[in-house]
KETOR-456247 format. One record per residue (C-alpha): residue in three letters; chain; x, y, z. Coordinates in steps of 0.2 Angstrom, whole numbers, m for minus. Layout:
<recs>
{Ala; A; {X; Y; Z}}
...
</recs>
This chain:
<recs>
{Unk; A; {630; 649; 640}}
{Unk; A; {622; 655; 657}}
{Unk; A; {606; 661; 659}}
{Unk; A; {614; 678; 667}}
{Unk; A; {627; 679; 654}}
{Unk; A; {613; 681; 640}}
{Unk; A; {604; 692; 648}}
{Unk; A; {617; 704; 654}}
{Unk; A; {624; 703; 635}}
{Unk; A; {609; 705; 627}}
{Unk; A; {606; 719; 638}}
{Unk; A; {622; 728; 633}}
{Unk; A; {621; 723; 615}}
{Unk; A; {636; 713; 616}}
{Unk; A; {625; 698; 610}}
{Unk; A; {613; 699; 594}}
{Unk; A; {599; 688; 597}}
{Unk; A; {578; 689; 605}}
{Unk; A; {574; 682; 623}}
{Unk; A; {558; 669; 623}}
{Unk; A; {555; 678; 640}}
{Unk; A; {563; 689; 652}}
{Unk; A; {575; 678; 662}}
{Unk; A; {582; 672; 646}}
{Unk; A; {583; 654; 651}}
{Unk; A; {573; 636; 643}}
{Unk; A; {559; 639; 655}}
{Unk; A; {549; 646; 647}}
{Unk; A; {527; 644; 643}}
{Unk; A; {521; 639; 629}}
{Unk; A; {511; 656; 629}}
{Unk; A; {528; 662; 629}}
{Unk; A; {536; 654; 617}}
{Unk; A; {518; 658; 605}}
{Unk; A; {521; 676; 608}}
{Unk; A; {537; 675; 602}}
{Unk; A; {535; 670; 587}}
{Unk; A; {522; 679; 583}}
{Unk; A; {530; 696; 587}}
{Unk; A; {547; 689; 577}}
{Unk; A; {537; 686; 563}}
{Unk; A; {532; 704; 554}}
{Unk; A; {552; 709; 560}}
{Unk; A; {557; 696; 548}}
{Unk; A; {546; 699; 533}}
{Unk; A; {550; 718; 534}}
{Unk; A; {571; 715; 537}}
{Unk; A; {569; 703; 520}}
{Unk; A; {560; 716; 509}}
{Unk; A; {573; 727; 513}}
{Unk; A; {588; 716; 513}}
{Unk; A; {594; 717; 529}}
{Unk; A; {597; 703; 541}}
{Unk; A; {582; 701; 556}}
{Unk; A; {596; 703; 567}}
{Unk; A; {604; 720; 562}}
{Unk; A; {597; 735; 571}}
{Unk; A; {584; 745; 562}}
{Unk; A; {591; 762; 556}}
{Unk; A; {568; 769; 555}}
{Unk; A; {568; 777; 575}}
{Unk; A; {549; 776; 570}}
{Unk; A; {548; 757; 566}}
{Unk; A; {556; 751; 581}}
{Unk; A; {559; 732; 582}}
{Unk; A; {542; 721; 584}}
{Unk; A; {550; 712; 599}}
{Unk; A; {548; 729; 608}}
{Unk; A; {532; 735; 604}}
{Unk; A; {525; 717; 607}}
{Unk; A; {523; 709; 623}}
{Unk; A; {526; 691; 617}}
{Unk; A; {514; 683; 633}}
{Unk; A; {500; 694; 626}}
{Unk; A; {501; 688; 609}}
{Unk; A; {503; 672; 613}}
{Unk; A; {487; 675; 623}}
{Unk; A; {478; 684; 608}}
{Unk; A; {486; 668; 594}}
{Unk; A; {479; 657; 610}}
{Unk; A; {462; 666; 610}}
{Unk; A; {460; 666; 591}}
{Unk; A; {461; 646; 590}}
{Unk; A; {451; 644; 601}}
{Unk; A; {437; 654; 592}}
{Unk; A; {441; 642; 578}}
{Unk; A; {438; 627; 588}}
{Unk; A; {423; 634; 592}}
{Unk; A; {417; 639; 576}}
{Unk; A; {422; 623; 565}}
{Unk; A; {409; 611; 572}}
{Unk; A; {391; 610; 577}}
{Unk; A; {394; 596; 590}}
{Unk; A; {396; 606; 607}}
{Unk; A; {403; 589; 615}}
{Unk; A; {416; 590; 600}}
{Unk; A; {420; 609; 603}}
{Unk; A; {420; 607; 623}}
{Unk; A; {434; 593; 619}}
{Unk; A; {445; 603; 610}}
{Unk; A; {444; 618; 617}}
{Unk; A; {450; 609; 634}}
{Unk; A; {463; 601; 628}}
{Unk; A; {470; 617; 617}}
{Unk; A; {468; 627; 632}}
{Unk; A; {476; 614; 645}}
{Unk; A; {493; 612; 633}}
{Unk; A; {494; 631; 626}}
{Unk; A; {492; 637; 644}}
{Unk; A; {503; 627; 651}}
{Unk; A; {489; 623; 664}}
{Unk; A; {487; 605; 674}}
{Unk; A; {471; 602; 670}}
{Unk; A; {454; 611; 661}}
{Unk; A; {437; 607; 667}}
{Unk; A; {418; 610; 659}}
{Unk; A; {403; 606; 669}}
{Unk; A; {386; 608; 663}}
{Unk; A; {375; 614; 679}}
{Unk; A; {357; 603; 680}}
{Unk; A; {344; 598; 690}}
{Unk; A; {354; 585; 701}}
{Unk; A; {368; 596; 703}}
{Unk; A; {384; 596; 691}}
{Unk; A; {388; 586; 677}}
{Unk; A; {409; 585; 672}}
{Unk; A; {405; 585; 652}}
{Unk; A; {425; 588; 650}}
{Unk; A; {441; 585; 659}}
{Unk; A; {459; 588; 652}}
{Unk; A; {473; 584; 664}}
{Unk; A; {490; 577; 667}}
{Unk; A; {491; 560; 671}}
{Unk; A; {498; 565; 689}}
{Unk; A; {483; 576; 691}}
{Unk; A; {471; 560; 685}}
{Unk; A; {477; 549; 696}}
{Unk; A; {474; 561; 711}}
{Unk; A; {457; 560; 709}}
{Unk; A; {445; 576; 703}}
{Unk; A; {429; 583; 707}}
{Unk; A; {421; 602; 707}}
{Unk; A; {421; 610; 722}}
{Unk; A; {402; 613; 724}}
{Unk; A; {405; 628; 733}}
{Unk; A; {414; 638; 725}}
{Unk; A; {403; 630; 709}}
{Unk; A; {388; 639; 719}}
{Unk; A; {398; 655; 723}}
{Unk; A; {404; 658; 705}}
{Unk; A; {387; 655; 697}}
{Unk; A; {377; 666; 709}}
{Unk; A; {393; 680; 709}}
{Unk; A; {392; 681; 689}}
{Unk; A; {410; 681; 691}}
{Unk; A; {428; 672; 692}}
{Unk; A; {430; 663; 709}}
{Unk; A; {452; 658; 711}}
{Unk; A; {458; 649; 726}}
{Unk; A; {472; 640; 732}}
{Unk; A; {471; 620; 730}}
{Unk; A; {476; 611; 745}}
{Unk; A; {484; 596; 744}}
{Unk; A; {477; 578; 742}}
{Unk; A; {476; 571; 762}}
{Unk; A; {471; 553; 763}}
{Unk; A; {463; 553; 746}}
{Unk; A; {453; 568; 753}}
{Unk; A; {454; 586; 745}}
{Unk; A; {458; 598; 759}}
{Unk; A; {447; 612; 763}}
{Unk; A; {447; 628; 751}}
{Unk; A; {455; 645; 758}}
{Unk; A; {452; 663; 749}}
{Unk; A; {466; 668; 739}}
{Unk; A; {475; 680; 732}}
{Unk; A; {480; 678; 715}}
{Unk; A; {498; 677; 710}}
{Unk; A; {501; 663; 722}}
{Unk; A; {507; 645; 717}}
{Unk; A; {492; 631; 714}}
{Unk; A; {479; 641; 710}}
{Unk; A; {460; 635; 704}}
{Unk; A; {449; 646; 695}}
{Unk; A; {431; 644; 692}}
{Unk; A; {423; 656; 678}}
{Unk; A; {405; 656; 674}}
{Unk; A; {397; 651; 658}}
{Unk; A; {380; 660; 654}}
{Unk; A; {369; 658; 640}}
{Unk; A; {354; 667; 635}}
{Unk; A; {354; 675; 654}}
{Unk; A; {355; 656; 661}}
{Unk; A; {372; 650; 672}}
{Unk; A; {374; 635; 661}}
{Unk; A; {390; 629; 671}}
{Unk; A; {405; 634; 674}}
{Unk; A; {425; 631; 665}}
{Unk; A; {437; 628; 680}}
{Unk; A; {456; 626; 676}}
{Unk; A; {470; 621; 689}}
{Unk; A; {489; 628; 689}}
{Unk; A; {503; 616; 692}}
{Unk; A; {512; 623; 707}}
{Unk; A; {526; 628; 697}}
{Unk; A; {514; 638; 685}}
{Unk; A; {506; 648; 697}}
{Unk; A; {491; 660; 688}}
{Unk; A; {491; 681; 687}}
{Unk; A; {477; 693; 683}}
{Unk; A; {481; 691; 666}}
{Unk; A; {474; 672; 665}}
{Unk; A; {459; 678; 674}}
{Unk; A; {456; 690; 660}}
{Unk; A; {460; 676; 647}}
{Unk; A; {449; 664; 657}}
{Unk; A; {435; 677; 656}}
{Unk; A; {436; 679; 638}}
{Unk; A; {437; 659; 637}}
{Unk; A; {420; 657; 647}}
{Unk; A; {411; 671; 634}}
{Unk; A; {418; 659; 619}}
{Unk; A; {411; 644; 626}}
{Unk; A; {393; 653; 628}}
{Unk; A; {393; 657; 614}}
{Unk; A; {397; 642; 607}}
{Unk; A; {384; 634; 617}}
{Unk; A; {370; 646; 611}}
{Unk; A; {373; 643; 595}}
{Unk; A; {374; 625; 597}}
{Unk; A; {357; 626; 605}}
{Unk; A; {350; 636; 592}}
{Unk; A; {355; 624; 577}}
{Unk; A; {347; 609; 588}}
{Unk; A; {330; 618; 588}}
{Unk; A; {330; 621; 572}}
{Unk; A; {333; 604; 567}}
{Unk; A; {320; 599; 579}}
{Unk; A; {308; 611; 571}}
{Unk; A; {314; 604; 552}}
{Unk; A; {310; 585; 560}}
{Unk; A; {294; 595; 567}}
{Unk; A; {287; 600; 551}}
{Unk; A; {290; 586; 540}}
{Unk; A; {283; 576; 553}}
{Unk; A; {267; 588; 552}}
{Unk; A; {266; 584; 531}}
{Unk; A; {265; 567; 533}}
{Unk; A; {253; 569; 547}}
{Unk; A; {243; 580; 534}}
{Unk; A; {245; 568; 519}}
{Unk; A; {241; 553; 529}}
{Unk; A; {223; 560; 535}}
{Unk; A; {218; 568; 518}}
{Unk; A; {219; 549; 513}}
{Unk; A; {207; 543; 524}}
{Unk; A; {190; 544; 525}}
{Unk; A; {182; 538; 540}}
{Unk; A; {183; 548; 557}}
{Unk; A; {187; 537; 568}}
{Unk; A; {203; 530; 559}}
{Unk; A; {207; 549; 559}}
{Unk; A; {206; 552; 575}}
{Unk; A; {217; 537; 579}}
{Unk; A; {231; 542; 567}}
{Unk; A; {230; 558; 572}}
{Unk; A; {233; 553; 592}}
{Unk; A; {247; 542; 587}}
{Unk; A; {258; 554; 577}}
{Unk; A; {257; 567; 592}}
{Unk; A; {262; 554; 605}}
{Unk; A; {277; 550; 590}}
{Unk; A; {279; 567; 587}}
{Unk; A; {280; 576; 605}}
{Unk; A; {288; 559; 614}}
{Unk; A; {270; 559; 625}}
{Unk; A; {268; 544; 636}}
{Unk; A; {249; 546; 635}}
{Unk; A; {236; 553; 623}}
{Unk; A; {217; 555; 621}}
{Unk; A; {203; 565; 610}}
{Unk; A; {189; 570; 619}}
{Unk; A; {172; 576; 613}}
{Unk; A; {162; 587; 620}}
{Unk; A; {145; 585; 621}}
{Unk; A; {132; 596; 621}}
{Unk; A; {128; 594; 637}}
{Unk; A; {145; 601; 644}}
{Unk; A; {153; 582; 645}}
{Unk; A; {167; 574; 638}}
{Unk; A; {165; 558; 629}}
{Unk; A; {180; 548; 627}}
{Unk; A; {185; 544; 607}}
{Unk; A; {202; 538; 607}}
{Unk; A; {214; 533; 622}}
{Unk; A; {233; 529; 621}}
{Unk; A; {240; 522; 637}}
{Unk; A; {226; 529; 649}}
{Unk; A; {217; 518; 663}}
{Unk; A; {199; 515; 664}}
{Unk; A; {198; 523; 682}}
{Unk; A; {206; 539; 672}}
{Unk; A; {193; 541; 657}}
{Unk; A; {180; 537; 670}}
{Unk; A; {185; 552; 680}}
{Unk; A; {188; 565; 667}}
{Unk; A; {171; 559; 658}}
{Unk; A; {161; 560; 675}}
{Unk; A; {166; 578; 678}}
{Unk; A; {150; 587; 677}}
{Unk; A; {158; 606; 671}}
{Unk; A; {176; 600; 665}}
{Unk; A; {189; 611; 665}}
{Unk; A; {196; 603; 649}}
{Unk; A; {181; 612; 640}}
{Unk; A; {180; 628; 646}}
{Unk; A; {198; 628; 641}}
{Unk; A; {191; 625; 624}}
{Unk; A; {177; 634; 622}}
{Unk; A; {186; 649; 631}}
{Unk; A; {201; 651; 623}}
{Unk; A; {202; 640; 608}}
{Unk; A; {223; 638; 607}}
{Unk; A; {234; 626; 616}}
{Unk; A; {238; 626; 634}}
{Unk; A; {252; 618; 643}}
{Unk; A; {252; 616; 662}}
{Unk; A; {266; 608; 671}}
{Unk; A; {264; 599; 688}}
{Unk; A; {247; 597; 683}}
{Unk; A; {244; 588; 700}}
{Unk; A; {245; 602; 711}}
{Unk; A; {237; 615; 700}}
{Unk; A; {221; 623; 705}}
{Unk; A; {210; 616; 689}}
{Unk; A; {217; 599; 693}}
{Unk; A; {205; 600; 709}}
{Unk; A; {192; 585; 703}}
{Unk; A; {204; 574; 697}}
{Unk; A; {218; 574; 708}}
{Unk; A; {218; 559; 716}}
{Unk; A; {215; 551; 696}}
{Unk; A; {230; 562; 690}}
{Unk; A; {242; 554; 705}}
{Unk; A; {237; 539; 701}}
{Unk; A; {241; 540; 683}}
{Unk; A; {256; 546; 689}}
{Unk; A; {261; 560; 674}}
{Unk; A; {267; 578; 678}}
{Unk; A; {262; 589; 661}}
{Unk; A; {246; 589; 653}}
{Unk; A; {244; 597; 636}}
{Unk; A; {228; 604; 630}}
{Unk; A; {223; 607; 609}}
{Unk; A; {207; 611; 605}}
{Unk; A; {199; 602; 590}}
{Unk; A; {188; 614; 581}}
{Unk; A; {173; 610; 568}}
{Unk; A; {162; 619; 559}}
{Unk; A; {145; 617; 564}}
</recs>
């Protein structure tokens, strides 16, 4: 039958049946085709409880049809939205959860291809990419721009994708939405941080709508939280490692009796605790001095230097404020002054200080 004879039937009640979509033809989304059956579903259940068919028309003017009250796209978007909060919630392994959401989102959307990237200190890293094989073999790579433009914005960046020239991506115009070939790039924050972005493509016959930018949005929130929550379970297990690392530590040094074996066990769990490159324990001397105890992978003109110092920072640092202190890009920090040239040689960024407090 033609598509214009079903809908001009179905339109006069001529013919009994549900459209998948308005032009009442097999081209229809998936979305589509999602919403449909979830807005058919409760008109079936209540036409069996009452004995009628799903197809007869409803005699209850205040419970009209579900197929009316429903707009079958915006269920299928809410039945799309709900797996993917499953997806996310089912596993600990963001790599896992980034996988599958791609790939549910890329097939259930009917889009050409879904894209995760992961923004570092080098510049983007593509942790995920779904696509069609015709997209694949075309080659693809974020568009660093509009990368830079949506994270700084906070917000959705769309714009047309120009076609492949010479095995070169053409240059990126602004767009307006609605229009066939579409890219979007939404932002993906966690914890105030821009962690990356979600970037998904349309085929050109599957051009995009306001709608996918509010689904988009909604899909870039899921994978945040996702992510923080990812994040927070890694610490924690690092913290568990942290402190059953810190009870042997303890166990081990209560069995042993001499000093300097303690000292020396003591230097070798932190370096295997904290993944330090190098390590020390430095006395200080009542003359204001440090003496040199235990070293791990520090050169002699190093100790030299930090022992010559006549008022070392390292303890004033002690004595002053008696807790730990960090200080990144110790090189080029002020206290750093006296052993500069040593601490470029040696050739480490972050020193770590713990005091080592006695009685007497």
């Amino acid at each position: 039958m033609h598509p214009n004879t079903v809908r001009a039937w179905t339109d006069q009640g001529r013919l009994r049946c549900l459209r998948i979509n308005e032009r009442g033809d097999r081209r229809y989304r998936a979305t589509e085709l999602q919403g449909f059956l979830h807005a058919a579903a409760p008109g079936e259940m209540r036409s069996e409880a009452s004995g009628t068919s799903a197809l007869a028309p409803s005699t209850d003017a205040a419970q009209p049809l579900s197929s009316a009250a429903v707009d079958p796209v915006e269920g299928g978007r809410l039945a799309l939205l709900a797996e993917l909060s499953r997806l996310c919630a089912s596993t600990g392994d963001s790599d896992a959860a980034l996988r599958a959401v791609a790939s549910t989102l890329r097939r259930a959307g009917g889009f050409e291809s879904v894209a995760i990237g992961e923004r570092m200190a080098s510049g983007m890293k593509l942790r995920v990419l779904d696509a069609s094989a015709r997209r694949k073999a075309s080659g693809f790579e974020l568009d660093a721009r509009l990368v830079e433009v949506c994270l700084r914005d906070g917000r959705p960046i769309a714009a047309p994708r120009s076609p492949v020239v010479s095995g070169v991506t053409g240059r990126w115009r602004p767009p307006p939405v609605g229009s066939s070939a579409v890219e979007i790039y939404v932002p993906v924050s966690t914890s105030g941080r821009a962690w990356g972005v979600l970037a998904v493509e349309s085929p050109p016959e599957r051009p995009l709508d306001r709608h996918d930018l509010d689904l988009l949005r909604t899909v870039g929130n899921q994978l945040a939280m996702a992510l923080g929550w990812a994040r927070i379970r890694h610490r924690l297990r690092e913290q568990r490692a942290q402190s059953q690392a810190l009870a042997k530590v303890t166990t081990g040094l209560s069995s042993r009796l001499g000093l300097p074996a303690i000292l020396a066990s003591l230097v070798d769990s932190a370096m295997t605790l904290f993944g330090a490159q190098r390590s020390a324990v430095y006395l200080l001397r009542a003359d204001g001095r440090l003496e040199a105890h235990v070293t791990r992978n520090l050169s002699d003109a190093y100790i030299a230097a930090v022992t010559g110092m006549e008022q070392p920072f390292l303890g004033a640092v002690i004595q002053g404020e008696l807790r730990s202190v960090a200080i990144p890009g110790f090189a080029t920090d002020p206290r750093s002054a006296e052993l500069r040239e040593a601490v470029l040689a040696e050739g480490y960024d972050t020193l770590t200080v713990a005091p080592l407090v006695a009685d007497g």
